[in-house]
MIDREN-165503 format. One record per residue (C-alpha): residue number from 1; residue in one letter; chain; y, z, x. Coordinates in steps of 0.5 Angstrom, whole numbers. Layout:
+-----+------+-------+-------+-------+-------+
|  nr | rest | kette |    c2 |    c3 |    c1 |
+-----+------+-------+-------+-------+-------+
| NUM |    A |     A |     Y |     Z |     X |
...
+-----+------+-------+-------+-------+-------+
***
This chain:
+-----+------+-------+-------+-------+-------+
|  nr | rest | kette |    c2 |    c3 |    c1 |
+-----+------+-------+-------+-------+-------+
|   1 |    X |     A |   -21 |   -32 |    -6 |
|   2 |    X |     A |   -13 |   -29 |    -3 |
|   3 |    X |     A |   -14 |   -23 |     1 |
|   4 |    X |     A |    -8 |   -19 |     3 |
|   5 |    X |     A |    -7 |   -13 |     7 |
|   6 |    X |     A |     0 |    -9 |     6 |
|   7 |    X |     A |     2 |    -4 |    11 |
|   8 |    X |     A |     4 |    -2 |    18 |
|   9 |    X |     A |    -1 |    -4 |    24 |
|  10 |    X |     A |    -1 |     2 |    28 |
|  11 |    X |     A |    -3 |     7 |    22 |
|  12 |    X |     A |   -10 |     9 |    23 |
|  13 |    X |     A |   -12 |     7 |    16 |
|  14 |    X |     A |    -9 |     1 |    16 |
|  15 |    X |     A |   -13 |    -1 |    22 |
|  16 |    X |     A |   -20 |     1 |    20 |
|  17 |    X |     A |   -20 |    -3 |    14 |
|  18 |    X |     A |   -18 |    -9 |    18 |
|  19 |    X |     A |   -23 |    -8 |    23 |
|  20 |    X |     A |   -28 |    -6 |    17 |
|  21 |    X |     A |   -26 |   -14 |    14 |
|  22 |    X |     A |   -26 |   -17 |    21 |
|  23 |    X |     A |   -33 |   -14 |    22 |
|  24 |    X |     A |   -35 |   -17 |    15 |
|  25 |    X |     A |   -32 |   -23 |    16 |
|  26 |    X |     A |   -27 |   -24 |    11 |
|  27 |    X |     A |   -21 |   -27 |    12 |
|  28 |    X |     A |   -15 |   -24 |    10 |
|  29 |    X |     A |    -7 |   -24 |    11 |
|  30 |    X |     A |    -4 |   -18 |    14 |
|  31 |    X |     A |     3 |   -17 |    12 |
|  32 |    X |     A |     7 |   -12 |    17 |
|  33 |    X |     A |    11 |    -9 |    12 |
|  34 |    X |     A |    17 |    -7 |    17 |
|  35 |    X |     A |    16 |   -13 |    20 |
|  36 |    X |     A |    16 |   -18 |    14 |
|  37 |    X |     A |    20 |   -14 |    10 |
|  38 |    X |     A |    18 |   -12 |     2 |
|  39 |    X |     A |    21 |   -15 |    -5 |
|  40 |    X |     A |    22 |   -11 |   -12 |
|  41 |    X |     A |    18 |   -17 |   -14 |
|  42 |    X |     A |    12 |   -16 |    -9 |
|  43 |    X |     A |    13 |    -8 |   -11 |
|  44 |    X |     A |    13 |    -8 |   -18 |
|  45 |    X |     A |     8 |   -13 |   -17 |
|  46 |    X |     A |     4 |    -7 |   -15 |
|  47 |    X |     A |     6 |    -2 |   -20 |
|  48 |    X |     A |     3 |    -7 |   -26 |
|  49 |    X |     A |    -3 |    -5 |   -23 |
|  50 |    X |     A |    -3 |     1 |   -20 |
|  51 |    X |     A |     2 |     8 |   -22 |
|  52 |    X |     A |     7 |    10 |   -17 |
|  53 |    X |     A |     4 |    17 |   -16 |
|  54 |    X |     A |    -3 |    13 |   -13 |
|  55 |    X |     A |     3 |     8 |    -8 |
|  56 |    X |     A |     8 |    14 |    -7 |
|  57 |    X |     A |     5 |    18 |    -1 |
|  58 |    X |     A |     8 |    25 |    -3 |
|  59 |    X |     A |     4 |    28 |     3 |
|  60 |    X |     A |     7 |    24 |     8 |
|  61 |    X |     A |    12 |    26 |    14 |
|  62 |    X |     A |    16 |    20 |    10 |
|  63 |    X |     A |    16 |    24 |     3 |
|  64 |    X |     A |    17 |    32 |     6 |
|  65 |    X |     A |    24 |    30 |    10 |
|  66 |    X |     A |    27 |    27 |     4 |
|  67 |    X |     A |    31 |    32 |     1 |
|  68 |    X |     A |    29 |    36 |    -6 |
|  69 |    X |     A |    34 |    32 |   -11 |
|  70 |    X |     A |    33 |    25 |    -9 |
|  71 |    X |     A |    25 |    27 |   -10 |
|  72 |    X |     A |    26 |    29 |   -16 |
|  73 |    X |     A |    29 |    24 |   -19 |
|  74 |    X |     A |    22 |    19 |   -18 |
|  75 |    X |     A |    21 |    19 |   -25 |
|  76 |    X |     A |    20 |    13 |   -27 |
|  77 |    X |     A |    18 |     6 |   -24 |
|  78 |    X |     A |    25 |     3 |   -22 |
|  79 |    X |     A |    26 |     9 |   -19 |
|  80 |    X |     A |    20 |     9 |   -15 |
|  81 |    X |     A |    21 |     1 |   -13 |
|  82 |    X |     A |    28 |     3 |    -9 |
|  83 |    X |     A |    25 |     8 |    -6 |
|  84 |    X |     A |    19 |     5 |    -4 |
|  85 |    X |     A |    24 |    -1 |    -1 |
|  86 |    X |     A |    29 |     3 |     2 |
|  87 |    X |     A |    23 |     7 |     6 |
|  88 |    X |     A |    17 |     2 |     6 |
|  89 |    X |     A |    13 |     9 |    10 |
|  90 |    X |     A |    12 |    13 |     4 |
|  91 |    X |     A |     8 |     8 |     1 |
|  92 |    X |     A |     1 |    10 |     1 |
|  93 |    X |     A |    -4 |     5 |     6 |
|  94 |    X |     A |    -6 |     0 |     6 |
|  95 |    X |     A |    -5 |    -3 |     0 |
|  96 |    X |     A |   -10 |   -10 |    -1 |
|  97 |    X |     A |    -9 |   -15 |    -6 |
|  98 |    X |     A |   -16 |   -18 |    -7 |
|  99 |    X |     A |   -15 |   -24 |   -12 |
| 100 |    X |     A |    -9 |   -20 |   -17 |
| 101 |    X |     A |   -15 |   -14 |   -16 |
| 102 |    X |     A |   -11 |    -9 |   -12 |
| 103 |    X |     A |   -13 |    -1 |    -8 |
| 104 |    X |     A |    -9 |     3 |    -4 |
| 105 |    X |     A |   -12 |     7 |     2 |
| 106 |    X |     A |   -19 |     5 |     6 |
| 107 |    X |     A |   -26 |     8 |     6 |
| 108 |    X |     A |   -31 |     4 |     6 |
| 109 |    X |     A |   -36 |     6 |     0 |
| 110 |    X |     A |   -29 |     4 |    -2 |
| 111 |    X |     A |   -29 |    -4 |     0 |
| 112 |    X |     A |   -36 |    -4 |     0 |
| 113 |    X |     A |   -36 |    -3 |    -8 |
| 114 |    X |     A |   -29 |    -8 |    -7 |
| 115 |    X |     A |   -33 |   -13 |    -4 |
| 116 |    X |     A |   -39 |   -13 |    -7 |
| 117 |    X |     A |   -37 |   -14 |   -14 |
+-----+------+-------+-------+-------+-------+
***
């Protein structure tokens, strides 16, 4: 089982869920995604599981200070891809790919019913 955590190190949710693996001893990868970049291949990788609406974080400071034009004009896919590469901070966090199995966000009833099936 590959066990990947995408996201960025100082955002609170990224944290817990990686001290929730850690604490379930599960091993995993964390790709900084500011660090180590993105690809179009890794995000549309990502949309073949998940919509855009669920990894574009529409309530976050990233998303508000973008102007009203370049917010609508996020109607499709390819769309969606640019912007998420230009500015990797409106994707939701952390997205983890357990095994091609992909989520976005941490809770822990939420892993619990990753881990667990």
């Amino acid at each position: 089982m590959t066990i990947t955590v995408y996201g960025i190190p100082n955002c609170d949710t990224v944290k817990k869920a990686r001290t929730w693996l850690a604490d379930q001893q599960q091993d995993f990868v964390f790709h900084d995604f500011k660090k180590h970049g993105l690809t179009r291949e890794i995000v549309a990788g990502w949309l073949k599981h998940l919509s855009r609406d669920v990894l574009v974080n529409r309530k976050g400071t990233t998303w508000r200070a973008l102007s009203d034009e370049r917010k609508a004009s996020i109607v499709d896919d390819e769309a969606a891809i640019t912007l998420m590469l230009e500015n990797p901070s409106v994707i939701k966090r952390p997205v983890l790919d357990k095994s091609g199995t992909f989520s976005v966000g941490f809770s822990e009833a939420q892993y619990q019913q990753i881990f667990n099936s």
